[in-house]
C-alpha positions in Angstrom: 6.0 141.6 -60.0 4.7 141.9 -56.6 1.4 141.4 -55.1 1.4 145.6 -54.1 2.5 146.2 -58.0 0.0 144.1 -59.7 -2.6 145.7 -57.2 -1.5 149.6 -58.0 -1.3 148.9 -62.0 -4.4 147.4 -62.4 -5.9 150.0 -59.9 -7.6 146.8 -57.8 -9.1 146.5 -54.9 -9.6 144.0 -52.3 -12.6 144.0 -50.5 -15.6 141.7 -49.0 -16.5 139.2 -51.9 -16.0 136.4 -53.8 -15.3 135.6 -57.8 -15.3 133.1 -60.3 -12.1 133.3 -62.4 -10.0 130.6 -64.0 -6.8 130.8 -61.9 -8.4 129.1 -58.9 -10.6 131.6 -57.2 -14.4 130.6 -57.9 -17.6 131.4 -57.3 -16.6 135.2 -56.4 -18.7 138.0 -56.3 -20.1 140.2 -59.1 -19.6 144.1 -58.6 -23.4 144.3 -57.8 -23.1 141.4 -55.4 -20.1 143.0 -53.6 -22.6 146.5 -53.6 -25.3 144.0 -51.9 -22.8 142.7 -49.2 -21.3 146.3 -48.8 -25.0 147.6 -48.0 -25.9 144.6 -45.6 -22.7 145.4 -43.5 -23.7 148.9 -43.1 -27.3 147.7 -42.3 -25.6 144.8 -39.4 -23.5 148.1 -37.9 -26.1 150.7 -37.5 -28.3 148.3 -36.2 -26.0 146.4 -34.0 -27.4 147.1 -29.6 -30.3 148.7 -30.9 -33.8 146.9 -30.6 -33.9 145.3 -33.5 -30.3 143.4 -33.4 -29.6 142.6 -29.4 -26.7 141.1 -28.6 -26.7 137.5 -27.8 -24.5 135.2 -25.4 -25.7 131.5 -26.1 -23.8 129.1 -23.3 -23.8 126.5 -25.2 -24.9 124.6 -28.8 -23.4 124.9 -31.8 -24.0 127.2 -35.0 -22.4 127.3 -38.8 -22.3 130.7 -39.8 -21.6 132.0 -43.4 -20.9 135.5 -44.8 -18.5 137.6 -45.7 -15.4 139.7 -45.1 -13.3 142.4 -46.6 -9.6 144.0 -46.3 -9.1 147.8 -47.6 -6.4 149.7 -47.5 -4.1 147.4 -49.1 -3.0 149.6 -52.4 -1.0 152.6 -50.8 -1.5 154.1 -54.6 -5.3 153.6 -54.3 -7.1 153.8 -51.3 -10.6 152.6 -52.4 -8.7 149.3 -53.3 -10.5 146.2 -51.2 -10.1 142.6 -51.4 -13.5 140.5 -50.5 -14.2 137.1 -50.0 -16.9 134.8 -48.3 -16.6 133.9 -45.3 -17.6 130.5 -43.0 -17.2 129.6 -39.2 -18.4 127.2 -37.0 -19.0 128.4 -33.7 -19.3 125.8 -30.3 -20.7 128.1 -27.3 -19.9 125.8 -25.3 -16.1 124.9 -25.8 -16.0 128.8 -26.6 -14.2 128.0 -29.4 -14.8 129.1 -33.4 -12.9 127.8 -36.9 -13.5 129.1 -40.4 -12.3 130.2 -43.3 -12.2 133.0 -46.0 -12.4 131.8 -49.6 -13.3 133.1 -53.2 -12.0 136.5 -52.9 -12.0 139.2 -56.0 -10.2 142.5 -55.8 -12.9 146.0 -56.0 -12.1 149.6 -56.7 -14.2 152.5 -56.2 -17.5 153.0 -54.3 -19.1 151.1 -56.9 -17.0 148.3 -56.1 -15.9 147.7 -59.9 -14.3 144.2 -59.9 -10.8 144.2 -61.1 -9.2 141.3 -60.7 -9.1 137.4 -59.4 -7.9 136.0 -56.4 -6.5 132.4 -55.1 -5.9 131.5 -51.8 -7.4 131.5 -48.6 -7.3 132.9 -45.2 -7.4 130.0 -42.4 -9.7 131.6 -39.2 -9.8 130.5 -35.8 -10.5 132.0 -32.4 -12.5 132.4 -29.0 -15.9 133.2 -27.8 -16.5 134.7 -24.7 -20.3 135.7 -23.8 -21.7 137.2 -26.5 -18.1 138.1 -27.9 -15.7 136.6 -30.5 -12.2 136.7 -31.2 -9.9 135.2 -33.8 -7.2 135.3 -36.5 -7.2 135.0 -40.5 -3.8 134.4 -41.6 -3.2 132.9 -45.5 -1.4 134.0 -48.5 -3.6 135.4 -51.3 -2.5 136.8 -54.7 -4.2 138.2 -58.0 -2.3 135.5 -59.8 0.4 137.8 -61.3 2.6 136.7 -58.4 3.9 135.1 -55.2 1.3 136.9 -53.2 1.0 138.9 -49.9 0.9 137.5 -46.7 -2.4 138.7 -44.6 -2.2 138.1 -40.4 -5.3 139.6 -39.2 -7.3 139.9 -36.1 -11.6 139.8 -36.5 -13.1 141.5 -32.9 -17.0 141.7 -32.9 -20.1 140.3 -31.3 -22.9 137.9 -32.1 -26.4 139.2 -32.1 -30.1 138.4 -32.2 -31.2 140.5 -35.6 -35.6 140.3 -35.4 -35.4 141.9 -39.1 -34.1 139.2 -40.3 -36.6 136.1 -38.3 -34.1 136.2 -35.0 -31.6 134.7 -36.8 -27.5 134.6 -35.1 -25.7 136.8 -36.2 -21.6 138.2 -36.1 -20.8 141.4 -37.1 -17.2 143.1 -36.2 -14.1 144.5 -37.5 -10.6 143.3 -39.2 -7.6 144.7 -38.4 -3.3 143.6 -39.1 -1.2 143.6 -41.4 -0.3 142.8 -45.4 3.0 141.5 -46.0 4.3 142.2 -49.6 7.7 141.2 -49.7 9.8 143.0 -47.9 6.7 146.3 -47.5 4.3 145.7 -44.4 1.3 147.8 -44.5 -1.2 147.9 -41.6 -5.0 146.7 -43.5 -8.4 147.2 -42.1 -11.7 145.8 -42.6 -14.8 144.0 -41.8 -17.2 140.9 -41.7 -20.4 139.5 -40.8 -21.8 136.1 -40.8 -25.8 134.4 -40.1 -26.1 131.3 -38.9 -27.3 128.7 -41.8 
């Protein structure tokens, strides 16, 4: 069975979170944890360039940043399907330079983000900064554990931030984009992340 049809039978999602199961995936997020993340997102965009969340160019340091991202649109049969998974990166400002990866993810349905399945694997991130700008890929193989998986080669674009709501704390918020291989089906996938410096 492939990754698409396990998806569209069980009515998944993938989205922004992260699950305990027992095929590999742990520490993933409840449906009301995936809510919470969905809400702070939504918070981190319509506050992003306002006064409260400024955007922020360090020129050098360092910062370990941990959050979390999410890819929708990858169950053609359900579009509310979203996989979720936290997400880490350590950023150096001065080499411009950023690693991380995206681990624990679950599979959500519906606005309510109702958890419907596990997920294993990973997605492997790495990228450039460039004033107070980022850029990178996540590429990895990730499956609900009902088959070989689907190949994910995605591109994060975004910013970093001051946010004074949250004690001036770094902050990247910004967009996913690619594709979903499933076989021989490619699917363009969309999404988003954010991540606060520990």
């Amino acid at each position: 069975m492939t990754f698409k049809l396990a998806l569209a039978a069980s009515a998944a999602c993938l989205a922004l979170a992260a699950c305990n199961s027992s095929n590999g995936s742990s520490g993933a997020l409840t449906s009301a944890e995936a809510q919470n993340v969905d809400a702070t997102y939504t918070d981190y965009q319509d506050r992003k360039g306002g006064p409260t969340m400024t955007a922020t160019a360090p020129t050098a340091g360092q910062a370990s940043m941990s959050g979390f991202m999410g890819v929708s649109n990858v169950n053609p049969d359900d579009p509310t399907t979203t996989v979720m998974g936290e997400l880490a990166m350590d950023v150096d400002f001065g080499a411009g330079t950023l690693t991380g990866k995206g681990t624990n993810f679950g599979i959500y349905s519906g606005d309510v983000l109702t958890k419907e399945a596990n997920v294993t694997g990973s997605l492997d991130v790495a990228g450039t900064v460039t004033g107070s700008t980022m850029a990178a890929t996540a590429t990895g193989t990730m499956s609900d554990g009902t088959s070989p998986g689907a190949d994910f080669d995605l591109k994060m674009s975004g910013g970093f931030y001051t946010d004074a709501n949250n004690g001036n704390v770094l902050t990247a918020v910004g967009d996913v984009s690619g594709t979903l291989t499933d076989g021989t089906d490619v699917r363009n996938v969309d999404g988003n992340y954010y991540a606060t410096e520990n």
